[in-house]
C-alpha positions as CSV (number, residue, x, y, z in Angstrom):
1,X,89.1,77.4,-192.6
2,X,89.9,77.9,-188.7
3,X,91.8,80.5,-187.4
4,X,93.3,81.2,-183.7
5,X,95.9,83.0,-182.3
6,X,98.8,80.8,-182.2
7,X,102.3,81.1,-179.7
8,X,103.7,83.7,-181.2
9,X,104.8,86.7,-178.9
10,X,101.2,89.2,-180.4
11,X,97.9,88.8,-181.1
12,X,98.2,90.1,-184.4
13,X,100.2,86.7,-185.6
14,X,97.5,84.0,-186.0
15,X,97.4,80.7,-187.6
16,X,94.9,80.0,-190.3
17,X,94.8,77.0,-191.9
18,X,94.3,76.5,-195.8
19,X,94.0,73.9,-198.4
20,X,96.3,71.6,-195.7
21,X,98.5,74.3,-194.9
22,X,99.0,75.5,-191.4
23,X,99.4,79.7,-192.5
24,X,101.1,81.6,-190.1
25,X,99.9,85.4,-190.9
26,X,100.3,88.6,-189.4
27,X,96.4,90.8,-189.4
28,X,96.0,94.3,-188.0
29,X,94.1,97.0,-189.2
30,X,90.4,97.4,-190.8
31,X,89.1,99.0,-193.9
32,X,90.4,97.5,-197.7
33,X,92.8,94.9,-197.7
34,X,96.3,94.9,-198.6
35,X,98.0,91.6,-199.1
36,X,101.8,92.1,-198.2
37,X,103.9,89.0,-199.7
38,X,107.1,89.1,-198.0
39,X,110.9,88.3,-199.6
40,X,112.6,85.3,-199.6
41,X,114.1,86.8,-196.1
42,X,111.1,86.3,-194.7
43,X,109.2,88.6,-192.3
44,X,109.1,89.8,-188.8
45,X,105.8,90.7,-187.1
46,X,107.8,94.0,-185.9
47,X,108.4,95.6,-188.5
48,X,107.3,99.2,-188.8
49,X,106.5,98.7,-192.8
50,X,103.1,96.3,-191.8
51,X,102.2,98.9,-188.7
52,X,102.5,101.8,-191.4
53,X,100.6,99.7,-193.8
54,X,98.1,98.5,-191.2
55,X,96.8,102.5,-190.0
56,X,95.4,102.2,-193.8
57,X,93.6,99.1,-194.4
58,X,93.3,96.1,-193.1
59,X,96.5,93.9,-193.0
60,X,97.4,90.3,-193.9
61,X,100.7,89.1,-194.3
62,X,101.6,85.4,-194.4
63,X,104.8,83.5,-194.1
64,X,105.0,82.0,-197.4
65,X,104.8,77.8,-197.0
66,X,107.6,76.6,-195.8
67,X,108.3,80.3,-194.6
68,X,108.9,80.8,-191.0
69,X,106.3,79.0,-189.5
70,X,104.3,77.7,-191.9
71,X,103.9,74.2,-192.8
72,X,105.0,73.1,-196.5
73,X,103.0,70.8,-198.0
74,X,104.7,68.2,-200.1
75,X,103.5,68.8,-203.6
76,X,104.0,72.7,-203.5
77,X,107.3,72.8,-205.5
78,X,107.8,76.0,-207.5
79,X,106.2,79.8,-207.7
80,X,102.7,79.0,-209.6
81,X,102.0,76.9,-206.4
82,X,102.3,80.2,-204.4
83,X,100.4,82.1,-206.9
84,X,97.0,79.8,-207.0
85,X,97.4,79.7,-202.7
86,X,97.3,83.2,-202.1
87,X,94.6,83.1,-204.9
88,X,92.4,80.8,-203.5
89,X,93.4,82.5,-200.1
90,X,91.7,85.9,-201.5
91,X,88.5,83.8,-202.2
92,X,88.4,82.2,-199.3
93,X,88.7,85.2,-197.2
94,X,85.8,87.0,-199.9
95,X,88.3,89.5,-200.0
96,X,87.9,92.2,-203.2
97,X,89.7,95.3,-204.3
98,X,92.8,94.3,-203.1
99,X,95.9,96.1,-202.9
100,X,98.9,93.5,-203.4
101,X,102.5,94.3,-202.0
102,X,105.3,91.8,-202.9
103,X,108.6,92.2,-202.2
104,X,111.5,90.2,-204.3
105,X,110.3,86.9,-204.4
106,X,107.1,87.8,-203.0
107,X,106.9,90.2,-206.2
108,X,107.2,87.1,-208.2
109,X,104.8,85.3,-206.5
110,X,102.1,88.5,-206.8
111,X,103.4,89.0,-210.6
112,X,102.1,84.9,-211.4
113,X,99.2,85.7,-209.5
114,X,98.3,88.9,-211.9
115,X,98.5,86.9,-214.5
116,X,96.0,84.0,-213.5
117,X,93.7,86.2,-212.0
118,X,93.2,89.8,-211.5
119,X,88.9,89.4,-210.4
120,X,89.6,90.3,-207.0
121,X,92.8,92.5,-207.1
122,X,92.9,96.2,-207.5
123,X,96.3,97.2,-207.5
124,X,99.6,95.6,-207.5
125,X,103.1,97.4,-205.7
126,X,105.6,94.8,-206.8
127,X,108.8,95.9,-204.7
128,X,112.2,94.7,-206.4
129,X,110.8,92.5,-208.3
130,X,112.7,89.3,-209.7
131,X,110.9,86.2,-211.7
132,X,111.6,86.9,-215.0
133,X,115.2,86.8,-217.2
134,X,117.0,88.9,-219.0
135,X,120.3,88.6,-221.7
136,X,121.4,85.6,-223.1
137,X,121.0,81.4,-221.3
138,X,123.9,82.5,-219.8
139,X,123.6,86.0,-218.6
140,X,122.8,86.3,-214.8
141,X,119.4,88.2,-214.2
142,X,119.6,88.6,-210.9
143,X,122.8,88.1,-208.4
144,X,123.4,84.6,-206.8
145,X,123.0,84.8,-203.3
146,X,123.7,80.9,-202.8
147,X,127.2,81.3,-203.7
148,X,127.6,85.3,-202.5
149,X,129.2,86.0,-199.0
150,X,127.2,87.2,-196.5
151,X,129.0,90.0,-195.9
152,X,128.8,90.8,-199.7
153,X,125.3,90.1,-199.8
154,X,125.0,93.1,-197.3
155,X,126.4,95.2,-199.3
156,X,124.8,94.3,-202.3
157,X,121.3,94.3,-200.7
158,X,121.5,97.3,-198.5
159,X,122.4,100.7,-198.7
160,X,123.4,100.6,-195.3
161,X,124.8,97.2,-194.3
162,X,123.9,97.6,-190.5
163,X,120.4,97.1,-191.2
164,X,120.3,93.7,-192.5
165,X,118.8,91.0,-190.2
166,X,121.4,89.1,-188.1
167,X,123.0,85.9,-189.1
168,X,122.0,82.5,-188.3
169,X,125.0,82.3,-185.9
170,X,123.9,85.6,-183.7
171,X,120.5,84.1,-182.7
172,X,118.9,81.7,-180.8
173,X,118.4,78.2,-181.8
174,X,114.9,78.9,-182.7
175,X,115.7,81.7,-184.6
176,X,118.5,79.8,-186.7
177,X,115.9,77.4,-187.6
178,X,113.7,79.9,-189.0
179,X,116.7,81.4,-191.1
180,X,117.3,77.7,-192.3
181,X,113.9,77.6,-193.3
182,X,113.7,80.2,-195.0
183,X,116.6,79.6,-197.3
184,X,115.7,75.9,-197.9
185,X,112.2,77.3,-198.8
186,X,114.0,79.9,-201.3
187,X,116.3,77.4,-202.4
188,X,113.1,75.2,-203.7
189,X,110.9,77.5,-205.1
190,X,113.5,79.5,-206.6
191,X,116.3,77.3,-207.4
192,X,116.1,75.6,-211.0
193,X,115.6,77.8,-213.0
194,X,117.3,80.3,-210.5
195,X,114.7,83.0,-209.3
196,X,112.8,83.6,-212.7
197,X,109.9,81.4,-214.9
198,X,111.1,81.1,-217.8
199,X,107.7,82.2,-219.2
200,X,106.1,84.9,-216.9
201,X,108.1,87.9,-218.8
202,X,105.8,86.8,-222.1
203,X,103.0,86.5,-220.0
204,X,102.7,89.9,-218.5
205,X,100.8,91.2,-220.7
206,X,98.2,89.7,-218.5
207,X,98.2,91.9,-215.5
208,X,94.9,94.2,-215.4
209,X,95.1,96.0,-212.1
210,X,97.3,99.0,-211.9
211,X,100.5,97.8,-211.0
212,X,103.4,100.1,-209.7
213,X,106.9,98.9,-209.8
214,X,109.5,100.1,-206.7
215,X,113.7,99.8,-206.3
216,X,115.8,100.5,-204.3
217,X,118.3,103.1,-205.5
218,X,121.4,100.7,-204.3
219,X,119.9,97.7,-204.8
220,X,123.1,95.6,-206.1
221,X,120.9,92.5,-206.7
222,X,119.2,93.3,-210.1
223,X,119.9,96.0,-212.0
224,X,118.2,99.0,-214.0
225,X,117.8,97.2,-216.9
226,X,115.7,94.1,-215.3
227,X,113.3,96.4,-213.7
228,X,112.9,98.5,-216.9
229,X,111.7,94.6,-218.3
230,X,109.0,94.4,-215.8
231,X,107.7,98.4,-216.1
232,X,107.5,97.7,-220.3
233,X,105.9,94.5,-220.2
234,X,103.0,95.5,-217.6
235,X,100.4,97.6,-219.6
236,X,100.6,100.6,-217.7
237,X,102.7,100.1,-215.0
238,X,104.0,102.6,-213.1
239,X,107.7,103.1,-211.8
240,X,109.2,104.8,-208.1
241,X,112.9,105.0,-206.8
242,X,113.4,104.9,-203.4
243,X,116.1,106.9,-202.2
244,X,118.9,105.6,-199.5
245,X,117.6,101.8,-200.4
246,X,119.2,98.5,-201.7
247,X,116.9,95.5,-202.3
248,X,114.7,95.5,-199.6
249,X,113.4,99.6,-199.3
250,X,110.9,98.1,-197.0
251,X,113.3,97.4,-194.0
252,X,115.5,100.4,-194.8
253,X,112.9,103.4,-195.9
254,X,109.7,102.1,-194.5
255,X,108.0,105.1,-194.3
256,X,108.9,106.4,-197.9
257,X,108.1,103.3,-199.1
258,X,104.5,103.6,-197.4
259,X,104.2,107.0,-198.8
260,X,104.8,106.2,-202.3
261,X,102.0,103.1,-201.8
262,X,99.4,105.6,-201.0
263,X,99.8,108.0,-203.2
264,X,99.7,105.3,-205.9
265,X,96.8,103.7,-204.5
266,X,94.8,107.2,-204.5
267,X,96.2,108.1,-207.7
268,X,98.6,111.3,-207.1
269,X,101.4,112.5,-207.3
270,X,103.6,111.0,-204.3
C-alpha cells in the first residue's frame, strides 16, 4: 500500500492505493478511528460534518470506487464488493475499535460489512440507511431517483432545498464529470435490484457492534416504516431523529448530527 498526497486542493485528500484500486480519501484528525462512508452523492473534502468528526478521532473517508476520484476496477459490480474493500481496508490499515458512519448507500455498504465481519468494528451510525426491501415485489422501498426530477429530488431529499449540491449544468467541466461519475457508479452498484440486497434484511441478525440508526425528519426518500425494518432486525440497535433534516442530516444539521454520534459512541444520553 502507498499513499501520497495527490492534486487535490488540501493535504488532508490523499491517494492510497488498495487491492488495484487508486483510493482517493480524505484523513484528518488522531486518536480512534472513524470510518465515514459517504452517499451515493458523493463527498466533498469541505464539508464541516468530517472537520466536526475529525476534532474526535482520527478521520478517513474514501470516495467509494468509481466515486469521485477513485478508480473502479472492472470486476467490482454490486454492494458486497464495497463491503469486503473497506474490510480488507480496515486490516490493512491495522485499524481496531472502529466507529463506522455510512450515509444512504454508504449505510448499505457499512450494513454488508457488519454482517461479514464485526472483529475490528466497534460501533456502527448508519445514517438513512437503504439496502434492504420492504412490501410486496412490487412495492417501492425507497424513492427512484433515476426517474425523479431534480427539482423534486430536492425536495424530497432536503428539508431545505437550497442546500442541495449544485447541478451538473452549474459547474465546471471537471465538476460535471465528477457528478456523472457518481451517478454512473450509483447506477451500477445500486441498480438491479434497485438500492436493496435482496438478502441483507435476513441477515442482520449478524451485526455485533452497537449500531445506532439516524433520519432525517423530512427525509421524503424512505419512509418511517423502512427504517423501523432496519432498528428491529439489528439486535440492539439504537434509533435518533434529526430535527430540520431530509435524507442527508449530514449536509443540513452537521453539528446535531455530530452530537448525537458522540453521545452514542460514549453511551449517554444525547
Amino acid at each position: 500500500m502507498t499513499s501520497t498526497i495527490s492534486s487535490a486542493d488540501e493535504a488532508s485528500v490523499t491517494s492510497m492505493k488498495l487491492s488495484g484500486v487508486e483510493l482517493e480519501v480524505i484523513r484528518r484528525g488522531a486518536g480512534r478511528p472513524i470510518l465515514f462512508l459517504h452517499p451515493e452523492i458523493g463527498i466533498a473534502s469541505n464539508l464541516p460534518v468530517l472537520d466536526y468528526l475529525a476534532e474526535h478521532g482520527q478521520l478517513i473517508a474514501p470516495s467509494h470506487p468509481g466515486f469521485m476520484r477513485s478508480s473502479l476496477p472492472r470486476h467490482f459490480s454490486n454492494i458486497d464488493d464495497l463491503a469486503y474493500f473497506y474490510l480488507d481496508l480496515l486490516e490493512t490499515l491495522d485499524l481496531r475499535d472502529v466507529v463506522v458512519v455510512g450515509s444512504s448507500l454508504g449505510a448499505w455498504v457499512a450494513a454488508e460489512m457488519g454482517i461479514k465481519s464485526c472483529e475490528r468494528i466497534s460501533h456502527f451510525v448508519l445514517i438513512s440507511p437503504v439496502g434492504i426491501k420492504i412490501g410486496g415485489p412490487l412495492d417501492s422501498s425507497v424513492v427512484d431517483v433515476f426517474v425523479t426530477d431534480s427539482e423534486d429530488f430536492k425536495g424530497l431529499a432536503f428539508a431545505d432545498p437550497s442546500k442541495a449540491p449544485p447541478e451538473a449544468t452549474r459547474v465546471s467541466d471537471e465538476e460535471a464529470e465528477v457528478i456523472a461519475r457518481n451517478r454512473e457508479a450509483t447506477a451500477l452498484y445500486g441498480w438491479l435490484p434497485y438500492m436493496y440486497d435482496p438478502k441483507l434484511r435476513a441477515r442482520l441478525y449478524r451485526i455485533k457492534a452497537r449500531t445506532l440508526i439516524v433520519k432525517g425528519d423530512q427525509d421524503g426518500l424512505i419512509s418511517d416504516a423502512y427504517v423501523a425494518q432496519f432498528v428491529e432486525s439489528i439486535p440492539g440497535a439504537q434509533f435518533t431523529v434529526v430535527a430540520d433534516a431530509g435524507h442527508f442530516p449530514h449536509l443540513e444539521q452537521p453539528e446535531q448530527l455530530v452530537k448525537r454520534i458522540l453521545a452514542f459512541i460514549e453511551n449517554r444520553t444525547s
